[in-house]
C-alpha positions as CSV (number, residue, x, y, z in Angstrom):
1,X,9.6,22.5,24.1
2,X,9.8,19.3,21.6
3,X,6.0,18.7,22.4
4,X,5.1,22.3,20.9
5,X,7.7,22.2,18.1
6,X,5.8,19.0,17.1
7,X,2.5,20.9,17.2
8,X,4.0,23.5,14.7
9,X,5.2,21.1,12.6
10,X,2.1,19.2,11.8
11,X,0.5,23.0,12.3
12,X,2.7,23.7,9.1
13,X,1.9,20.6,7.4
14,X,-2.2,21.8,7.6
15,X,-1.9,24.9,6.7
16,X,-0.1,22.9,3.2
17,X,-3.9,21.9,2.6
18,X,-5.2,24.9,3.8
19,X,-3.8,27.1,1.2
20,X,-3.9,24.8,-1.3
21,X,-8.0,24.6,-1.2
22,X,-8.1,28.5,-0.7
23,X,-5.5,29.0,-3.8
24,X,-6.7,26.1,-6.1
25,X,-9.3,23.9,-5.1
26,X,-10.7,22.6,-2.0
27,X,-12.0,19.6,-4.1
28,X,-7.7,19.1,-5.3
29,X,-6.6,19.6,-1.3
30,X,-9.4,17.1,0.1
31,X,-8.3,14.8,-2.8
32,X,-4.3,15.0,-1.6
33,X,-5.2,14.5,2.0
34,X,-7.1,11.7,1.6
35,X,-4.1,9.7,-0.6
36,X,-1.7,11.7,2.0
37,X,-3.5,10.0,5.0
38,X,-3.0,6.5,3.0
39,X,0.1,7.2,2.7
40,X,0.6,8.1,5.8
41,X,-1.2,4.3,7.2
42,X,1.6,3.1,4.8
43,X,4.7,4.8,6.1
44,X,3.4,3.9,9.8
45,X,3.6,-0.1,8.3
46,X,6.9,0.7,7.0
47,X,8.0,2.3,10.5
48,X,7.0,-0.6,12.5
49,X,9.0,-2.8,10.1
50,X,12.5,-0.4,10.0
51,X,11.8,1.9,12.7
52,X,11.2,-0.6,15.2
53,X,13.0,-3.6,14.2
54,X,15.4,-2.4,11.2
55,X,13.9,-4.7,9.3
56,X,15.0,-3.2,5.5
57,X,12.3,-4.6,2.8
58,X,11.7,-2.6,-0.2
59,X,8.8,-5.0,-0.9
60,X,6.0,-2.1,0.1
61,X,4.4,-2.4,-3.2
62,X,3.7,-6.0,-2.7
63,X,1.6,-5.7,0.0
64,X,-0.7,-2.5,-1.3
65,X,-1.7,-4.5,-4.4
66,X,-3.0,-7.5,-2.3
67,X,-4.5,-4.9,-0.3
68,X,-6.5,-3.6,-3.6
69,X,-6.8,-7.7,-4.5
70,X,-8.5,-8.2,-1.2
71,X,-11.6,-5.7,-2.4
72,X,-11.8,-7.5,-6.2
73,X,-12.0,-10.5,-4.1
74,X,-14.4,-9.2,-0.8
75,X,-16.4,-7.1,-2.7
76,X,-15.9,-7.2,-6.7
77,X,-19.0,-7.8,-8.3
78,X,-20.1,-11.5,-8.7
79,X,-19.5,-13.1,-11.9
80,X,-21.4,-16.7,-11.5
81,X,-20.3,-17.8,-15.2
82,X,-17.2,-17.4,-14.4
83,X,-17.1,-19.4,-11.3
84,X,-19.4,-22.4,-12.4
85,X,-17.1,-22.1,-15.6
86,X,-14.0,-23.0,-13.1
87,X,-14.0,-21.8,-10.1
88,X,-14.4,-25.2,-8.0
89,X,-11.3,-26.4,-10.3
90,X,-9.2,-23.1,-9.5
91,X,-9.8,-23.9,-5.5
92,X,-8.7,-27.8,-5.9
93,X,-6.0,-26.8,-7.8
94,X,-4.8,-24.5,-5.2
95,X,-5.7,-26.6,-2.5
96,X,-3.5,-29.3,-4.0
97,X,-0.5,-26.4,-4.1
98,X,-0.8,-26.2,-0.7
99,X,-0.7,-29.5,0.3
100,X,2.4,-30.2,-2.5
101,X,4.1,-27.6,-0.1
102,X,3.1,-29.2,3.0
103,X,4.2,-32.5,1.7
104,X,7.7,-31.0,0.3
105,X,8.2,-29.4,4.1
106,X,7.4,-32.8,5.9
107,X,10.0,-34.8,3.1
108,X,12.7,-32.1,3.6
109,X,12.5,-32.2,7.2
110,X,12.3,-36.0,7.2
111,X,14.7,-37.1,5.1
112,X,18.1,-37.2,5.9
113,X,20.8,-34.4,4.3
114,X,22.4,-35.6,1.3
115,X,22.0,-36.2,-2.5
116,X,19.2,-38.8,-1.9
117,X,16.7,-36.0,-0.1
118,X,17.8,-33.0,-2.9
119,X,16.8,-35.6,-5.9
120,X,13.6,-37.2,-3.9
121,X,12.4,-33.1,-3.6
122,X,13.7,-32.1,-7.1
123,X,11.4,-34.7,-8.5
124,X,8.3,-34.6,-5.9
125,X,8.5,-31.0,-6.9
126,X,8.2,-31.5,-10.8
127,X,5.8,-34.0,-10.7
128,X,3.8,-31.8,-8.4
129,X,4.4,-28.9,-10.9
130,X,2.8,-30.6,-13.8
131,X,-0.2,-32.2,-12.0
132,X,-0.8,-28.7,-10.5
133,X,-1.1,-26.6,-13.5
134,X,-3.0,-29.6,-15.0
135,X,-5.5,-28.5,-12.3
136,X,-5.4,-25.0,-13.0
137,X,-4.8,-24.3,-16.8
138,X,-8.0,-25.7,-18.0
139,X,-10.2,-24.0,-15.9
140,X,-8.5,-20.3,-15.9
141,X,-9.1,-21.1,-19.9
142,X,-12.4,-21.3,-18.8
143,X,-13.1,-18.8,-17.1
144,X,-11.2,-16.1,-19.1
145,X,-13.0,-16.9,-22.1
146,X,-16.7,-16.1,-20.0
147,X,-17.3,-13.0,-21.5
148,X,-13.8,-11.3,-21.8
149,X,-14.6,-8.1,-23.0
150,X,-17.0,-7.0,-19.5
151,X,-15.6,-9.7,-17.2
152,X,-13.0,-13.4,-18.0
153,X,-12.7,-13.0,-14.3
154,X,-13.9,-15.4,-11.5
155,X,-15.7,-12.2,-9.9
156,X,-15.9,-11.3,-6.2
157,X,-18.6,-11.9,-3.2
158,X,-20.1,-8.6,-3.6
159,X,-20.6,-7.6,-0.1
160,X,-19.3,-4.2,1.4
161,X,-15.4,-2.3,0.9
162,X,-15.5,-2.1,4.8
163,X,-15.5,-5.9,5.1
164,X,-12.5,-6.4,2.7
165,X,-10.1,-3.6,4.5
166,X,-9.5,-6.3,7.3
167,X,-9.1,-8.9,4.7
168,X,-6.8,-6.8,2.8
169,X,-4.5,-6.9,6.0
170,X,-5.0,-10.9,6.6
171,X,-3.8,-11.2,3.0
172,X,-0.6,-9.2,3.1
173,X,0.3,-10.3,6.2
174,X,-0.1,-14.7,5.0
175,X,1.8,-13.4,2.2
176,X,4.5,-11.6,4.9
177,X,4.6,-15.1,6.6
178,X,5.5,-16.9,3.9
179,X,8.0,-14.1,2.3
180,X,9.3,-13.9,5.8
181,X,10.0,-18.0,6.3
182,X,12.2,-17.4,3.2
183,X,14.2,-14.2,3.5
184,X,14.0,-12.8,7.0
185,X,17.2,-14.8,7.4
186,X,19.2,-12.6,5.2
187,X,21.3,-9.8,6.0
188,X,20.0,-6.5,5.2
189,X,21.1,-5.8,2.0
190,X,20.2,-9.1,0.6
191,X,16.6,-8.8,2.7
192,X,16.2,-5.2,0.4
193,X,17.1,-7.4,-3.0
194,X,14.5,-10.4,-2.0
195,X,11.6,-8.4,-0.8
196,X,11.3,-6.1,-3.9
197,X,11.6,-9.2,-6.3
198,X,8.9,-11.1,-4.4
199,X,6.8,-7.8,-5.1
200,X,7.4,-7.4,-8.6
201,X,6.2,-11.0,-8.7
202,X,3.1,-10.2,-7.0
203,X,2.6,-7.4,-9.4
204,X,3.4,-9.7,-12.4
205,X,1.0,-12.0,-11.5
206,X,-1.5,-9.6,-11.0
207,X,-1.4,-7.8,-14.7
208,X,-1.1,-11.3,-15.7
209,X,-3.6,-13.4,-14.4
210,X,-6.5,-12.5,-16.0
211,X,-9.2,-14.7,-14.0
212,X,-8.3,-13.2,-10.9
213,X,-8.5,-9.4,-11.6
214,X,-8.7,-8.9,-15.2
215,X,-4.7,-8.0,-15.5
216,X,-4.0,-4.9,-17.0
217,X,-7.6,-4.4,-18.7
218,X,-8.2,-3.3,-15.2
219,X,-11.4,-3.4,-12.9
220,X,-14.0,-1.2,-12.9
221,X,-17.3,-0.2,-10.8
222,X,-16.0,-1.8,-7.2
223,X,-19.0,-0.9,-4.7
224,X,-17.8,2.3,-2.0
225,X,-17.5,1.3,1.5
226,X,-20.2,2.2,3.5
227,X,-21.8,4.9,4.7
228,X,-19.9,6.7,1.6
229,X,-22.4,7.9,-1.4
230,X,-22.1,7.8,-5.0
231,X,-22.2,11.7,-6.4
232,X,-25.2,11.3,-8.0
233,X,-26.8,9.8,-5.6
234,X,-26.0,12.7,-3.4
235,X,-27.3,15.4,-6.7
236,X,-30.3,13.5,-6.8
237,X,-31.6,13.9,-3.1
238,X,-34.0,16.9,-2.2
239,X,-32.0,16.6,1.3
240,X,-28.8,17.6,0.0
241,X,-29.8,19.5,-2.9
242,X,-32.1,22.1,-1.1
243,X,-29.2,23.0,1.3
244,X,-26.7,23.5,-1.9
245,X,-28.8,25.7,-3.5
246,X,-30.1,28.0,-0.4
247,X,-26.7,28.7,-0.1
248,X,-25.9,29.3,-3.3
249,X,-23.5,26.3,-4.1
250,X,-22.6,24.3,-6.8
251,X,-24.1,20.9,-6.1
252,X,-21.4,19.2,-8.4
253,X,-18.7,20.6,-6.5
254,X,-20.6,20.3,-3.4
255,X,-21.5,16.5,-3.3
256,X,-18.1,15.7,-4.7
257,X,-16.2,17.5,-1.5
258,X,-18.8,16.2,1.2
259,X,-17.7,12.5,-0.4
260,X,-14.2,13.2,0.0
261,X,-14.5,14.5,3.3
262,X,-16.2,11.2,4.2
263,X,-13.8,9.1,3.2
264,X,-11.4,12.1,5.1
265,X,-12.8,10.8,7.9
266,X,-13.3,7.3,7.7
267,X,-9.5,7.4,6.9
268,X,-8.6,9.6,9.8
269,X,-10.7,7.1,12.3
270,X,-8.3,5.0,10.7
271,X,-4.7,6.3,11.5
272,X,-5.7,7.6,14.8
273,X,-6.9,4.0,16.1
274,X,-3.5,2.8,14.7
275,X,-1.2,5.4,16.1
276,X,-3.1,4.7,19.5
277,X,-2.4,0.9,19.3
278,X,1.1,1.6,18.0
279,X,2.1,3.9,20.5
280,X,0.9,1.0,23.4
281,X,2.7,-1.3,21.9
282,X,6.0,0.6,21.3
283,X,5.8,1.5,24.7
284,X,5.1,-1.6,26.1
285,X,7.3,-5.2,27.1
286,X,7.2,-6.0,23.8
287,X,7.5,-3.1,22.2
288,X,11.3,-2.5,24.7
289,X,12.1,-6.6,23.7
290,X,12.0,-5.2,19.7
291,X,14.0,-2.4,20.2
292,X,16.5,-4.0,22.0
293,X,16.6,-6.9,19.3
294,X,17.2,-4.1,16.5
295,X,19.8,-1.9,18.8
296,X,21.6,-5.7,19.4
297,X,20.3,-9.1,18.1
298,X,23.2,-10.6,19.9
299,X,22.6,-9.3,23.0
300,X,19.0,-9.6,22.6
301,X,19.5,-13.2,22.2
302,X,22.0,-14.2,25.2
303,X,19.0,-13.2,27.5
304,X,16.5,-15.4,25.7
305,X,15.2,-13.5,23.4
306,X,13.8,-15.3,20.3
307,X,15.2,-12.9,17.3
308,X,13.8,-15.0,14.4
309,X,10.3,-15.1,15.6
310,X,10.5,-11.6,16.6
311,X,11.6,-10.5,13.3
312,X,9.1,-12.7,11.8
313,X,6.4,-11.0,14.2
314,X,7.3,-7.7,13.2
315,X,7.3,-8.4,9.6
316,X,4.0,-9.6,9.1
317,X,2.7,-6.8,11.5
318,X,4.1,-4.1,9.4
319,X,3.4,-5.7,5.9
320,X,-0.8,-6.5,7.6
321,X,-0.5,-1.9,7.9
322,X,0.6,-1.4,4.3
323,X,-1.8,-3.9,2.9
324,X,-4.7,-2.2,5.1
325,X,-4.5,1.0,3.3
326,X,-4.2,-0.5,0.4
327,X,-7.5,-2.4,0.7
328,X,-8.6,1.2,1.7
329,X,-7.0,3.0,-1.5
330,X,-8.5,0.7,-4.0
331,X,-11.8,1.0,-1.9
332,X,-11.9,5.0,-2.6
333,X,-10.4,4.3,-6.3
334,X,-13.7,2.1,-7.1
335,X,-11.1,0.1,-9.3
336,X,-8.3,-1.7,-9.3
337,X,-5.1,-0.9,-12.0
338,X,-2.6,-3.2,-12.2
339,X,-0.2,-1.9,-13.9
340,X,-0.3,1.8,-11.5
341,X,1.5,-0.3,-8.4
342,X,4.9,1.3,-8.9
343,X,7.7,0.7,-6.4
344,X,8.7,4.5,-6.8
345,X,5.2,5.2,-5.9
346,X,4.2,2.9,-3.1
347,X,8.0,1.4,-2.1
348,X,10.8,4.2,-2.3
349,X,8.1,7.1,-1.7
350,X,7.2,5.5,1.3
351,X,10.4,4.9,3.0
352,X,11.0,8.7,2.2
353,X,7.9,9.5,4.1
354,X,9.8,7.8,7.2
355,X,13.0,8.7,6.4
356,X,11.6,12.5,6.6
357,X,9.5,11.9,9.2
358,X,11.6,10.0,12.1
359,X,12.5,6.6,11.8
360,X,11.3,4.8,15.0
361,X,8.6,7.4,16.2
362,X,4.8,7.0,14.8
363,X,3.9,10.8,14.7
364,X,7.5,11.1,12.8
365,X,5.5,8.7,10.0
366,X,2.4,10.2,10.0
367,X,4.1,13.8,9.4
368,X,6.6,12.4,6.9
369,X,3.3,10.7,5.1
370,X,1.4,13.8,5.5
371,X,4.4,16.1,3.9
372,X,5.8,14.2,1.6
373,X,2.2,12.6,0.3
374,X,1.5,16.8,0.1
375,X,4.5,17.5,-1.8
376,X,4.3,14.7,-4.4
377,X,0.9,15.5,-5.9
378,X,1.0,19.0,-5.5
379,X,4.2,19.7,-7.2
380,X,1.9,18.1,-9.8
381,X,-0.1,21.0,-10.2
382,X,2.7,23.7,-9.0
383,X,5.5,22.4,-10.8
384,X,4.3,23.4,-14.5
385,X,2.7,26.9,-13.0
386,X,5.7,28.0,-11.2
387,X,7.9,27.0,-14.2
388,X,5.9,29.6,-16.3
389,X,6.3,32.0,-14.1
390,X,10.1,32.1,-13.7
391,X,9.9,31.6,-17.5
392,X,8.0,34.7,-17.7
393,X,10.7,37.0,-18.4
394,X,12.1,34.5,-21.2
395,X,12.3,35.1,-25.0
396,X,10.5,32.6,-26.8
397,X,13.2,29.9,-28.2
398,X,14.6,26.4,-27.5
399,X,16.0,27.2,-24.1
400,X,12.1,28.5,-22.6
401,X,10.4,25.6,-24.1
402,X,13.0,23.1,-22.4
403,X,12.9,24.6,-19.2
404,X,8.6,24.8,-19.5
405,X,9.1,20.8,-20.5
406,X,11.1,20.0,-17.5
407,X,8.4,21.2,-15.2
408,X,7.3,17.5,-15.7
409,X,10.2,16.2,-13.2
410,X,9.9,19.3,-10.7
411,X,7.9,16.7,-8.4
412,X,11.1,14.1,-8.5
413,X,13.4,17.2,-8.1
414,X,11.3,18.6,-5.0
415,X,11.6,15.2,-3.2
416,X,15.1,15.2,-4.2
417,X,16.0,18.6,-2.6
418,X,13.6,17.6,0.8
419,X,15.5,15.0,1.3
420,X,19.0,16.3,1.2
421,X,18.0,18.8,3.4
422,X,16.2,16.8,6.0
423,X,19.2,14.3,5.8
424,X,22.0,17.6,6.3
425,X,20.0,19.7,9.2
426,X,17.6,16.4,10.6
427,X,19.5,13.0,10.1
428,X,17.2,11.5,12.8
429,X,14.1,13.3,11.1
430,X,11.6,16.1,11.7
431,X,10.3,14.3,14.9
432,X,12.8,11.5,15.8
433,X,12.9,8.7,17.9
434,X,13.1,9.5,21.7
């Protein structure tokens, strides 16, 4: 019985699209589904992270911009000016970052506790400070003054968005490894605090640093993954043309929904790979060892069970999920903003998707990120058409104008009202946990 009351939930959730490309525009529904499937990748990360170890970071948004960073970096267009101007400096500097660490690590760990080892580290770690941005300072002058009106960037390797989704995950999930040495040890609440300010530091850097992205001018023109077309590419060629116009189509409208149902299903191959290998690994050794580590660490523990590297594990497995579909949303974007990574967007969003959904059970994520992602740009488009409507009936004055203005927040009100009632009739979620 729960197996077909699943089926007519995500049955439900399609026929969402369904009537939204029938009503409005099967260009706006293939558009929604495509950010709903990312979103969807995203709240499977953040499932694996709460759902299976209760692991409570709020730092989401974090690892979807180093996703997007990974394709400036992978396959941005190559700016050789900007590297010769100081690129080789950029990589000693950080290269002698890393080894400061290192250093600091081995001093801490050999020096005995005390006043003497806190002062030794306070000053290895100024000294270190000021040779470090020595290092870097002139040569990010450098290279942000290379042309910064089309680039002040050190560029990217230029090869294809397919080969920087991977790398999108290997860079959230170093970053999880070294967010996770320093706050995994924290109690939940304290975990929730720490992981959204590492974020917003990520984000901060990111709109700041202009050699490595361009900041908040943003950039532009990032190459599509393979085998995906440009639109006039696809306007351009007899071999999609002809067919468009035997059948009477537009060929604008036409090329732009066959490239979003390519990226439809390039995303799809996506999610279903990683709900297969999720599903294995939930229901496997490991997956029982990290279950009964979140139901009780303690008891976990007294039967050899190594919680900290466990919790580690998990964290950089979840975070490596998130930052893969960022690499993939930046990919379909053909850009990378900045300043658009918003935690309500890409943090709290998310963890509604789950909390919807069914903490703890992978199809629960993938209908909470297929629901919720539906519901939050819809509303977008609904929100202002159903407020004139129930305005209809309304003499024109002060109170039909604020109403017809407050369609604006219907999309934060909808969530609002989902969640309420998921949390009063399904605490445990549409499809929860077995």
């Amino acid at each position: 019985m729960t197996r077909y009351r699943n089926l007519w939930l995500f049955a439900g959730v399609a026929l969402l699209f369904v009537a939204t490309g029938a009503m409005l525009s099967w260009n706006l529904s293939l558009q929604i589904l495509n950010l709903a499937l990312l979103s969807a990748i995203m709240a499977v990360g953040v499932n694996i992270q709460w759902g299976y170890a209760g692991l409570f970071s709020t730092g989401v948004v974090g690892s979807v911009a180093l996703g997007g960073l990974a394709v400036v970096l992978v396959s941005g267009k190559p700016v050789p000016a900007g590297w010769e101007a100081g690129g080789p400096r950029v990589l000693s500097a950080l290269l002698f970052a890393a080894l400061a660490v290192a250093l600091a690590v081995w001093l801490y760990r050999k020096l005995q506790a005390g006043p003497k080892r806190s002062l030794a580290l306070v000053l290895f770690g100024v000294i270190a400070f000021f040779i470090y941005r020595g290092l870097l300072d002139p040569a990010v002058m450098a290279i942000e003054a290379n042309n910064p009106s089309q680039a002040g960037h050190i560029g990217g390797l230029g090869l294809n968005s397919l080969l920087a989704w991977p790398f999108g995950a290997l860079l959230a999930a170093g970053a999880a490894w070294l967010i996770g040495k320093v706050a995994l040890g924290l109690r939940a609440d304290y975990l929730a605090i720490a992981t959204l300010g590492i974020a917003e530091i990520i984000i901060a850097v990111m709109r700041n640093e202009d050699w490595l992205d361009r900041g908040v001018k943003n950039l532009i023109d990032i190459p599509r993954p393979w085998p995906v077309p440009k639109e006039v590419d696809l306007q351009a060629s007899p071999a999609f043309l002809d067919p468009m116009l035997a059948m009477g189509l537009d060929p604008v409208t036409g090329s732009s929904i066959f490239v979003k149902l390519i990226y439809a299903g390039l995303f799809g191959i996506v999610l279903v790979a990683l709900i297969w290998l999720t599903e294995r690994a939930l229901n496997s050794p490991w997956g029982r060892t990290i279950r009964a580590i979140r139901d009780n660490e303690i008891s976990a523990a007294a039967m050899g069970k190594d919680v900290k590297f466990r919790h580690l594990q998990i964290f950089i497995i979840g975070s490596a999920v998130v930052g893969l579909a960022g690499a993939m949303m930046t990919s379909m974007d053909g850009q990378l903003t900045p300043p658009s990574y918003l935690p309500l967007r890409f943090t709290f969003l998310i963890w509604v998707m789950v909390i919807v959904g069914g903490s703890g059970n992978n199809w629960g994520a993938v209908l909470g990120g297929l629901l919720i992602g539906w519901l939050y740009l819809a509303v977008e488009f609904l929100g202002p058409q159903a407020m004139e409507y129930i305005t209809a009936g309304l003499p024109s004055g002060p109170v039909k104008d604020h109403l017809r203005e407050s369609a604006a927040h219907m999309r934060l009100l909808s969530l609002g009202v989902v969640l309420l009632l998921v949390l009063r009739f399904a605490p445990r979620g549409l499809i929860p946990e077995k």
